[in-house]
C-alpha positions in Angstrom: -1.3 78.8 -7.2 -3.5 77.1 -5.1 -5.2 74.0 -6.4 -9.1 73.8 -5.5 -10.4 70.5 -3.6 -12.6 69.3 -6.6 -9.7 70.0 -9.0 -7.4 67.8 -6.3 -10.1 65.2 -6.1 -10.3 64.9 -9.9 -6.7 64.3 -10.1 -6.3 62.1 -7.6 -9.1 60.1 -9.7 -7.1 60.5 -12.7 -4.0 58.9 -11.1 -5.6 56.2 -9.8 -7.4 55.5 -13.4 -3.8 55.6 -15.2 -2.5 53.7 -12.1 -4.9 50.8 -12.8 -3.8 50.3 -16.5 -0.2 50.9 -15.8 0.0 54.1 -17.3 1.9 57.5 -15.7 -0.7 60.3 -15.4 2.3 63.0 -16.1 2.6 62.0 -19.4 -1.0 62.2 -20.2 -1.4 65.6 -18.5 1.7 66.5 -20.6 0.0 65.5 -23.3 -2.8 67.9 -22.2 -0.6 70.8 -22.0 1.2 71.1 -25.4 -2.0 69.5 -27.2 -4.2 72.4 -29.3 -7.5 73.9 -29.0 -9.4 71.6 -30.7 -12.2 73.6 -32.8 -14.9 72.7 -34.6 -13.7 72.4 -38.1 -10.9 70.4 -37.4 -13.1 68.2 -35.2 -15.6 67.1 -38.1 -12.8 67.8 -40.8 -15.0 70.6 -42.3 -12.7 71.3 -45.1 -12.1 67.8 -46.1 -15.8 67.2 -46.7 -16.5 70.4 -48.4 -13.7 69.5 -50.6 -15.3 66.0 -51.7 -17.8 66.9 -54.1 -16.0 66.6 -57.5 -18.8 67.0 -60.7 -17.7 65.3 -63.6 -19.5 67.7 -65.9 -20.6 71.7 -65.6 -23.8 70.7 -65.0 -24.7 73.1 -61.9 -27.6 70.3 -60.6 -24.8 67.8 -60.9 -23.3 69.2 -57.4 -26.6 68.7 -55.8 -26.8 65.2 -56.9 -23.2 64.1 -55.4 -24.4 66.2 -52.2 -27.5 64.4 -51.4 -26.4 60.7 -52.2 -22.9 61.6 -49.9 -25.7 62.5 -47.1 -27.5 59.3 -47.7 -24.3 57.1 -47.9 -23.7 59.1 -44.0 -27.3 57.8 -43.0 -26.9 54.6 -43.8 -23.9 54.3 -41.7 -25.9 56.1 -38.5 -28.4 53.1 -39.5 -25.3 50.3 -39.5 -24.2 52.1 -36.3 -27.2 51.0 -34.7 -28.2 47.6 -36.0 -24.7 46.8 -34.7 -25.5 47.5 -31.6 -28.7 45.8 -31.5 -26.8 42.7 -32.7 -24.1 42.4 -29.9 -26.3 43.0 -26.8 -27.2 40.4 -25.1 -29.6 42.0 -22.6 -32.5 41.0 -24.4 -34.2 43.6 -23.3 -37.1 44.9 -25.4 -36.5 48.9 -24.0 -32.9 49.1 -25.4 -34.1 47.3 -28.9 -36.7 49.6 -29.6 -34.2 52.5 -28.3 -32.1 51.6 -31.1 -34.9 50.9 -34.0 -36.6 54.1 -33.2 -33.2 56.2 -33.7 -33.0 54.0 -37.3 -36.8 54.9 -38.0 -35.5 58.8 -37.6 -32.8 58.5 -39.6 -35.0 56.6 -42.2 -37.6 59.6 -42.0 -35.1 62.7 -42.5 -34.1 60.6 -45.6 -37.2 60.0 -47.2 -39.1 63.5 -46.1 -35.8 65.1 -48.1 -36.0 63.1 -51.2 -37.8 65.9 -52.6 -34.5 66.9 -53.3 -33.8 64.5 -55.8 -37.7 64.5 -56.9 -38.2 68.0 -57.0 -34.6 69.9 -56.7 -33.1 69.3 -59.9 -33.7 70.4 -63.4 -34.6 67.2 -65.7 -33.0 68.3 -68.5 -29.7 69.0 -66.8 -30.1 65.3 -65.4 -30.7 63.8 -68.4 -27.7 65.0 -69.8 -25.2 64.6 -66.7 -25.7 61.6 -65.8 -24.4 60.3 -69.0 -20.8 60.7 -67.6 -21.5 58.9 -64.8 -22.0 55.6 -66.4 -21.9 52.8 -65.6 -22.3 54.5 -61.9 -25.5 54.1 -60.1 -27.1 54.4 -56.7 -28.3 50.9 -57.1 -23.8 50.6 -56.1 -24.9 51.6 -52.7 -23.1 48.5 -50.8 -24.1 50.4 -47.3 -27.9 49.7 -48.3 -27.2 46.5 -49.0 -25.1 45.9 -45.5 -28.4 47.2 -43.9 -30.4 44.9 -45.5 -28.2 41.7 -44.2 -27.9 43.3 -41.1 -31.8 42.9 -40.6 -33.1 39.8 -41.4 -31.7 36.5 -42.6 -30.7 36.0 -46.4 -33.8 33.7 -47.7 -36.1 36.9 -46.9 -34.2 38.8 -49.6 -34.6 36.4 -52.3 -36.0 37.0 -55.4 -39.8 36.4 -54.8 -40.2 34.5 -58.2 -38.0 32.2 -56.1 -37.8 33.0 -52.6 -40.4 29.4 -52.1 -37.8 27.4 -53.9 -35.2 28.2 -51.0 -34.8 28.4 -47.1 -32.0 28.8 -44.6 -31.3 25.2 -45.2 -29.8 26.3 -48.7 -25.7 28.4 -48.0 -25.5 31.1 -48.1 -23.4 31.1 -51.0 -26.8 29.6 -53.2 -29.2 32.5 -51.4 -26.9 34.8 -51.9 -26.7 33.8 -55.9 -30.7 34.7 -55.8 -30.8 38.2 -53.7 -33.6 40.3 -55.5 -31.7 43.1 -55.9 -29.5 41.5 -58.7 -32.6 41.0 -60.7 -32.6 44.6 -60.5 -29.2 45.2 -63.0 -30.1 43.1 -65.7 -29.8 44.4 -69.2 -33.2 45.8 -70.3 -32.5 43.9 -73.6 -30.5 40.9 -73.1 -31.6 40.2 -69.7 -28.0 39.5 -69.1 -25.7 41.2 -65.7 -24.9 45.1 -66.5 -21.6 45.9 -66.2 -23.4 47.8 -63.3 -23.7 44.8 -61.2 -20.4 42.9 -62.5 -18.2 45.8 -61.0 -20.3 45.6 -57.6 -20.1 42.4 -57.2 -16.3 41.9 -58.0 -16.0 44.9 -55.2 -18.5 43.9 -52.2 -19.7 40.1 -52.9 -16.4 39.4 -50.1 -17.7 41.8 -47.9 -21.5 40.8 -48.5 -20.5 36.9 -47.5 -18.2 38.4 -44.9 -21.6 39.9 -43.1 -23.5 37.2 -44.0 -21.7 34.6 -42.3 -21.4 36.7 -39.3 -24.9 37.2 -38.4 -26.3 34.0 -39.9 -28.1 33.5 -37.2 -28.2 36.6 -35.3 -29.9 39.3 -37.8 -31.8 41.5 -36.5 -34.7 40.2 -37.1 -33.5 36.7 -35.4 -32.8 38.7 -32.5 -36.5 39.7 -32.1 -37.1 36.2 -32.4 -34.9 35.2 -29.4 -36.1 37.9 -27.0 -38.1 36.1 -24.1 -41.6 35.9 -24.8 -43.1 39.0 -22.7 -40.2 41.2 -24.5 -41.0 39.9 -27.9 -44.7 40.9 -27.1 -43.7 44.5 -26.3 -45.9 46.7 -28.5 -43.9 49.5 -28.3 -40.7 47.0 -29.9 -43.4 45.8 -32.6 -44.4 49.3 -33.7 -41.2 50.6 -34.3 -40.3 46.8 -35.9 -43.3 47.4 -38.4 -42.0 51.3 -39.0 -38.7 50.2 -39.6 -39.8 47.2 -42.6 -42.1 49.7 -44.1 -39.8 52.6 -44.1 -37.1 51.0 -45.4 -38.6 48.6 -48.0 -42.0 50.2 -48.9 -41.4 54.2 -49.0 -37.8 54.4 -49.5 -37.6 52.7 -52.3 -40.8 54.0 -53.6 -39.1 57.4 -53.3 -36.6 56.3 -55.8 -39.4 55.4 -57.9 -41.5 58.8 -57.7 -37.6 60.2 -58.7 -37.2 57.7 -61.7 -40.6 58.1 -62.5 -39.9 62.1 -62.9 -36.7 61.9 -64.7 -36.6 58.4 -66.9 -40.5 58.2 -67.9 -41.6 59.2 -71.5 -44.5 58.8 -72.9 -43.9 55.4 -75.4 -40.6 54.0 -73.5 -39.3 54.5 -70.3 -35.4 55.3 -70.5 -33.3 53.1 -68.8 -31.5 53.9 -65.3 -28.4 54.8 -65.3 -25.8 52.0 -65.3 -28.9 50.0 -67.1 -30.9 49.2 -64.3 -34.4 48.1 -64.4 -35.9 50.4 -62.7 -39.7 49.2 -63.1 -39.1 45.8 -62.3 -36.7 46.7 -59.3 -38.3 49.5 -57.2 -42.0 48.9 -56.5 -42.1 46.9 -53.3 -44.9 45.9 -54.3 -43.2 43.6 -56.9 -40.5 42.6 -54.9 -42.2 42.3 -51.5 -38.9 42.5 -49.3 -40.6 42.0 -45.7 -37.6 42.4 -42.7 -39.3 41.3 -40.1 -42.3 38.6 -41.8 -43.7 37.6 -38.3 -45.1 40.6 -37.3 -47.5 41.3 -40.4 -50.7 39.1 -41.4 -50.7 37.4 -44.5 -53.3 39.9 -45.5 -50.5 42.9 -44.9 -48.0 40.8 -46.8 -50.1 40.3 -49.9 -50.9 43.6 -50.4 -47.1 44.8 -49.3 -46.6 48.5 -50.8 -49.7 48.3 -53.4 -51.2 51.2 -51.5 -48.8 54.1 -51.8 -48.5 52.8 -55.8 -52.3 52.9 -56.2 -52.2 56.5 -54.4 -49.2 57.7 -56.6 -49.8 56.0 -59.8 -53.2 55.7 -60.4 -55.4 58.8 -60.3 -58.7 56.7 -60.7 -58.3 54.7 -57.4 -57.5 57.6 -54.9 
């Protein structure tokens, strides 16, 4: 059979690409030859992910529940994927930065346009019964979130904002790290001391979280801004898609989880607690918490009243 010239010239470009690395092209191509089809199932192991969602009650909603938070715990990692990124090049180059916020900003929207899943998509009284076999489980165990969050900006911005002017990135990271906001969050509603929520995340992530830390002390996203040459760092594309990205993730994401608390855990003389005993009050209006990425691109103005719009909008009827 005779071989055409572009299939010649693509082999003789093969050879010369094996040749390089000190490789034999035969044994690749013969490789080639007894390897399968690949299809699409096997490719994104279809039936391996349809086989992961394992209720632990008969429930029906329960299955939705396990779905969406597997689909957000997939986002997150597109989200990693590309602060990563952002982190190791060294172009400094404001076109590629923004490339790479604007693909997090999209995977930040599908996220928070579908919460209406979890708002909306489930029946409360099957939720308020399921999800007592799920303690002492709870979303706020989401250590992916929590890798985005050190990925973005250096550890004093997550502080606790009762304390946040107490500390700076003179303290370690090992003292910021004992005041990160979110731990306020998984204190026991009546002795204010750690759920057994937040002892089991910490025992399994607080290596991994100081792991990160160390890592990008000084190289968070948000430090990587700061390095970019001044007519970069001035780009207003870059800031746009800088102030997206801080209120997507810290003003309407987490105020989605509230609107979804608010559904399911409010009654009318005391709120019931989150599951795994989380406060879920105190710990998801950003508004309380104030968790700015990216401080230096907001007025002080913007950072006083950080979130207290969409609460005022949600919350308060009167004030619409």
């Amino acid at each position: 059979m005779k071989i055409e010239p572009e299939i010649a010239s693509r082999i003789e470009k093969l050879q010369e690409k094996y040749a390089n690395s000190g490789q034999d092209l035969g044994s690749y191509l013969d490789g080639l030859l007894y390897e399968r089809y690949l299809t699409y199932w096997d490719y994104i192991h279809l039936d391996t992910l349809l086989s992961l969602q394992v209720p632990r009650t008969y429930f029906p909603d329960e299955e939705i529940f396990i779905m969406y938070h597997q689909i957000t715990e997939l986002y997150f990692k597109l989200i990693i994927h590309e602060q990563k990124q952002i982190i190791d090049d060294r172009t400094q180059n404001a076109e590629f930065f923004t490339i790479k916020i604007t693909r997090i900003n999209n995977y930040l929207k599908a996220l928070i346009t579908s919460f209406e899943i979890m708002i909306n998509g489930m029946e409360r009284q099957q939720f308020m019964q399921y999800r007592m076999a799920l303690l002492p489980a709870s979303g706020f165990q989401s250590a992916q979130y929590r890798m985005i969050e050190l990925y973005s900006t250096p550890m004093e911005n997550l502080a606790h904002r009762m304390l946040r002017d107490k500390f700076s990135n003179e303290n370690t990271l090992e003292e910021l790290y004992e005041v990160i906001y979110w731990k306020k969050g998984a204190t026991d509603l009546k002795t204010g001391e750690k759920t057994l929520t937040l002892k089991q995340f910490e025992y399994r992530y607080t290596p991994r979280f100081m792991r990160i830390a160390k890592e990008v002390q000084h190289s968070t996203i948000y430090q990587r801004y700061q390095m970019l040459p001044e007519k970069e760092k001035n780009n207003k594309g870059l800031i746009d898609a800088l102030k997206t990205f801080d209120i997507q993730a810290n003003v309407n994401w987490p105020l989605m989880h509230f609107a979804s608390a608010h559904r399911y855990l409010r009654r009318e003389t005391k709120a019931f607690g989150a599951t795994g005993g989380t406060n879920w009050r105190e710990y998801l209006p950003p508004s309380f918490q104030k968790i700015i990425f990216f401080p230096e691109i907001w007025t002080q103005n913007e950072k006083e009243e950080w979130g207290k719009q969409w609460v005022d909008h949600e919350f308060n009827p009167d004030k619409k």
